[in-house]
N, C-alpha and C positions, 0 to 999 in steps of 0.2 A: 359607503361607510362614512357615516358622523364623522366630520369634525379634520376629512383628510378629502385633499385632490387627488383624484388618478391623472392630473399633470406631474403630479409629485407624487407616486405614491412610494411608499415604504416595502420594506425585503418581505415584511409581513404579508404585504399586500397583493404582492404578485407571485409568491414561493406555492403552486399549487403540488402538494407529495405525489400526486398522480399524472401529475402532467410538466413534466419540465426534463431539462436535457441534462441534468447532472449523471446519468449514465451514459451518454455520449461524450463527457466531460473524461470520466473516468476508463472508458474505451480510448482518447486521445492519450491520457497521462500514461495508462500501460503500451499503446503503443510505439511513446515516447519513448522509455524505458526501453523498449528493445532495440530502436534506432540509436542510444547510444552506448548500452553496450555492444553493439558491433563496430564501437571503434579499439577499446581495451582487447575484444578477441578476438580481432582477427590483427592484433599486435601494432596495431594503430595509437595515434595520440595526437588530441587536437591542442593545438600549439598558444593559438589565441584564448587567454584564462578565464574572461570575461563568460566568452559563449561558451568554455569547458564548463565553465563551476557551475553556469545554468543550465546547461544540459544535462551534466552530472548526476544535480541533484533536485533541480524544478520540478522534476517529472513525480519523483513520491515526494516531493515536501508536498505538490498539487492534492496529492492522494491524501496525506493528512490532513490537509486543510479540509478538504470535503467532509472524511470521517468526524471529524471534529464538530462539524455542522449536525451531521445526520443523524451521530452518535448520543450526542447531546440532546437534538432531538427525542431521539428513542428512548434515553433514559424519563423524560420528563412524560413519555404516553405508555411506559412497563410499570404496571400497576405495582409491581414486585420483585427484590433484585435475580431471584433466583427463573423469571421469566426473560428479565435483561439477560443474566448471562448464558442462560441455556440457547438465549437469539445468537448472541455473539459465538458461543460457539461450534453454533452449528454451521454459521455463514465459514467461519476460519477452518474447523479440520477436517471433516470428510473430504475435501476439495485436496486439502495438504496432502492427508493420507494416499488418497488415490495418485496424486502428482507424484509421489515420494516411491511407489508401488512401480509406476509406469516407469517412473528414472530409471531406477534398479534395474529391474525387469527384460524391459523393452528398449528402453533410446540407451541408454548406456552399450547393453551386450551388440546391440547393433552396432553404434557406432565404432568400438572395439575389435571389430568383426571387421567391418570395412578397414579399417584402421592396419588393422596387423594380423587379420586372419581368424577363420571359425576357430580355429584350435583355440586362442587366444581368450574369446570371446565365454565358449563352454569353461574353459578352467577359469574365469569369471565368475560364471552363475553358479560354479559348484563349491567356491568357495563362501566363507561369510561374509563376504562383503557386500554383496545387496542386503544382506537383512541386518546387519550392523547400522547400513548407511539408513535404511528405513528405519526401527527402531530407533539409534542416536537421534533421528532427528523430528521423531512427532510429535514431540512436546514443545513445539516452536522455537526452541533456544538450541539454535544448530548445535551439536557436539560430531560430526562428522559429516564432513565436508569432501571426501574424496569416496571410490567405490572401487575396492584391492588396489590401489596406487593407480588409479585413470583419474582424470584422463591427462594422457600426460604427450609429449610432442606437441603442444599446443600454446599459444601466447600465453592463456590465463590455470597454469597448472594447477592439476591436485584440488579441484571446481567443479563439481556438478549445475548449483544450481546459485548466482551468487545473487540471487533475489529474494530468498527467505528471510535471508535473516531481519527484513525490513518486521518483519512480520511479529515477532517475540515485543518490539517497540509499541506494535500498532497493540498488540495485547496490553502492555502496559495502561497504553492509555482511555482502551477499556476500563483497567480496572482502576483508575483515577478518577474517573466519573462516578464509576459507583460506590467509591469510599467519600468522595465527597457530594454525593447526593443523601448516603446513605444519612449524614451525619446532618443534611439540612441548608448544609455548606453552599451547595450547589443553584439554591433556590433565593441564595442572595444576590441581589443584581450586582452588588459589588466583586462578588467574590472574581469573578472570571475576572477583569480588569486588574486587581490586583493580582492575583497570579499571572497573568500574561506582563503587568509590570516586574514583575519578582523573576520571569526568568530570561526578561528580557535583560536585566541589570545581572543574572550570571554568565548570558551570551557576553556582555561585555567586558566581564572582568578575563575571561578565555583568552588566551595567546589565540592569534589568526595560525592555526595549523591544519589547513584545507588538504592537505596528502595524509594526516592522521585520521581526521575527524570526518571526512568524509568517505572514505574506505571502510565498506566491510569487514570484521574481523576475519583475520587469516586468508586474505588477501592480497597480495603478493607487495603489503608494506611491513616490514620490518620494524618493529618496536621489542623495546626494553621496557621490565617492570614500571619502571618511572610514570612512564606515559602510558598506561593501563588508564589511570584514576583521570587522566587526560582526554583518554577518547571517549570514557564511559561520558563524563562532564558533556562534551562535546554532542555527542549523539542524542545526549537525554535534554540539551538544550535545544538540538536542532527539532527534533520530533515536539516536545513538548511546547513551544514557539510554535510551529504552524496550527498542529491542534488544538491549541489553543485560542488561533486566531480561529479556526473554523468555531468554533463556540461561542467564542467574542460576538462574530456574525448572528448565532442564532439566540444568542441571551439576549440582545439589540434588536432584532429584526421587523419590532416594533418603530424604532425611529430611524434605523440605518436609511438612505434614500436608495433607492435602485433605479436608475439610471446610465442610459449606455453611455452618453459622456462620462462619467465616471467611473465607467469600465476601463474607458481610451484612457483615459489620466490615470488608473490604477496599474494600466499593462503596459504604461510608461515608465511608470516609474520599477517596476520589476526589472524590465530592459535596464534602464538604467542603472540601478543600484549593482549589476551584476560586475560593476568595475570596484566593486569593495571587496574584502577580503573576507565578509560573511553579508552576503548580498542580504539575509531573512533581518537583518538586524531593523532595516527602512522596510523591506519589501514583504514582510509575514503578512500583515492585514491586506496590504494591498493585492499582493495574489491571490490571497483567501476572497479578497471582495470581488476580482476582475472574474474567478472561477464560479464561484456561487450565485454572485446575482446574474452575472451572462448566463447561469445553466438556468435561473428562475425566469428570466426576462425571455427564453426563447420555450414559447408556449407550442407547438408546433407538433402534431401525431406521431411524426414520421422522425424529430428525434426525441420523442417517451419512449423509448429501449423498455420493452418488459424482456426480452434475452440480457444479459449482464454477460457478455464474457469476459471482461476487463481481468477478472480473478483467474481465468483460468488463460487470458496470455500473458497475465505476470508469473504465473508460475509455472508452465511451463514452457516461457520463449528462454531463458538463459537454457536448460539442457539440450533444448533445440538447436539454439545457437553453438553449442559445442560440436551437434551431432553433426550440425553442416561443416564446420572446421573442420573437425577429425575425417570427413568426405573430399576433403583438399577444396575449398571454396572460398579458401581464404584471402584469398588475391582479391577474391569482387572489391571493388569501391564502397567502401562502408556503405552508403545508400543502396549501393541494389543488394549489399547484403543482408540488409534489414529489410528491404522489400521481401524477399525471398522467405527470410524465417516468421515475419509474420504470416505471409500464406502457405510457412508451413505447419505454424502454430495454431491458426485458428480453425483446423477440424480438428485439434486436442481439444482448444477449449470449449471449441464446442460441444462435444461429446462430453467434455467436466459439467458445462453446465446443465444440459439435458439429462446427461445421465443419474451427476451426484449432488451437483450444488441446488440444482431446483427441487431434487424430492425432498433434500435435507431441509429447503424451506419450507416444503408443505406438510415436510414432520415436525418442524417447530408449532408451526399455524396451529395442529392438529391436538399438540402436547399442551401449547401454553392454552388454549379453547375447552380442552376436557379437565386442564386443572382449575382452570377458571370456574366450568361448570363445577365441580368438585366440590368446590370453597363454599360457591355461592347456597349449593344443597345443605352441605353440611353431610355428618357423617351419619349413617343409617341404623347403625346401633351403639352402643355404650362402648366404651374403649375398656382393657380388661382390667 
């Protein structure tokens, strides 16, 4: 390439879409996420705040950061918004649906079964409460979060699954992309910089309240009206910050450098900054760079994932995780108990993805192909 070293080269230069480890990237962050809530459910708490808050919350700020990257990506190669979102929502609900189906269903009545008895289990499923908890909650903004008062005798009560609600966020910022692409917004090289200045300056105006702001709503933290407009602030800076830095990443990718010393300096300073009281304030860009360009820099067959389960053990390792608690497993050492529930989650996800997440990709392929061809014919007689 004119005018550029491959001693130095750029994110542009080495980010190949078909060949790179960002879904090995994204199988690490989900099954981060289940390593550490099995410290919260099996009634655990890590003491040290530093490696809490980065545990906590690293693991999907990491996931935004990437979306951010990919998403961005995708909007600027969707000829048209209505093929952008019909992508987006095909990757997000049938996966939800079917997780939301199997909770109800299957891993709930089970676990309640084990728990305190078939009796228990049957006046479960013949009540409404599996199809309440399915219904309230397939339009991604949880409104039920329990399934008839289960699961309950357990550290994280009245919880099925307390990973969704990331999900309703990640929507958002879908459709942030497409209100300001739609508008032109988006094709300004400025524009991402300034908004990433813009919410980095309301991250800082925010009290440090890492027990509000990083807790899931109805959660087993306790707030007043007051602090409603607190957590919302909170949450929609902490999402909208990494997202934003994954886009930072891909608006620049032209002159970002990707290099693995600057991987080690960027996942220093992540480490680092996690002694502040909102670590993303230093560490957004830098996580978003140590995750992106390590997944573009590592060219390698064997980690290009064309399987993705990442989606289907983030959503279904928290009900797993309950189902092993309510089984009395709750004593393991938080490490082997996250050992455990990942290999007991990934023949769900696997089966999610084989069975629903990947046809639903090859229904999109097939929808957005034959509207394509559609447009490009044109219509075959006069309209009435």
């Amino acid at each position: 390439m004119e005018g550029k070293s491959w001693r130095n080269p750029a994110l542009e230069d080495v980010f190949d879409p078909r060949n790179n480890a960002l879904n090995v990237w994204r199988l690490i962050l989900a099954t981060g996420v289940v390593f550490w809530h099995s410290w919260p459910l099996t009634g655990r708490h890590m003491s040290f705040v530093p490696a809490a808050q980065l545990l906590a919350n690293g693991w999907v700020d990491g996931f935004f950061a990437v979306s951010g990257f990919l998403i961005t990506w995708s909007w600027f190669r969707q000829r048209r918004a209505r093929d952008y979102f019909l992508a987006r929502a095909l990757r997000l609900f049938p996966g939800l649906w079917v997780c939301l189906a199997v909770t109800a269903f299957v891993i709930a009545p089970i676990a309640v079964a084990i728990q305190t008895g078939g009796y228990a289990a049957t006046t479960m499923l013949l009540s409404p409460g599996p199809f309440e908890y399915v219904l309230g909650n397939s339009g991604l903004n949880l409104l039920k979060h329990d399934i008839a008062g289960t699961p309950n005798g357990v550290p994280w009560l009245g919880e099925w699954n307390g990973s969704l609600w990331t999900l309703f966020w990640e929507a958002l910022c879908y459709f942030m992309v497409a209100v300001l692409g739609a508008v032109g917004v988006l094709r300004r090289r400025w524009a991402i910089p300034v908004l990433l200045l813009m919410m980095l300056i309301w991250t800082l105006t925010l009290p440090p309240v890492p027990a509000l702001v990083d807790a899931p709503p109805g959660a087993h933290v306790h707030v007043d009206a007051a602090n409603n407009l607190l957590i919302v602030s909170g949450l929609a800076t902490r999402f909208g910050l990494m997202f934003l830095a994954g886009a930072f990443l891909y608006r620049f990718r032209d002159v970002i450098p990707a290099r693995w010393s600057l991987v080690a300096v960027s996942s220093v300073v992540v480490l680092a900054s996690s002694a502040l009281p909102n670590y993303r304030v230093i560490a957004a860009i830098p996580m978003a760079y140590a995750i992106i360009v390590s997944g573009a820099l590592v060219r390698n067959k064997y980690f290009s994932l064309n399987t993705d389960l990442s989606y289907g053990i983030y959503i279904y390792a928290f009900p797993v995780q309950q189902l092993l608690v309510m089984s009395g497993l709750a004593f393991l050492n938080p490490v082997v108990f996250a050992i455990a529930a990942v290999l007991a989650t990934v023949p769900l996800a696997a089966m999610s993805w084989f069975l629903v997440e990947k046809r639903a990709i090859t229904l999109k392929s097939r929808l957005i192909k034959k509207d394509s061809a559609a447009d490009a014919i044109g219509p075959t007689s006069p309209g009435p």
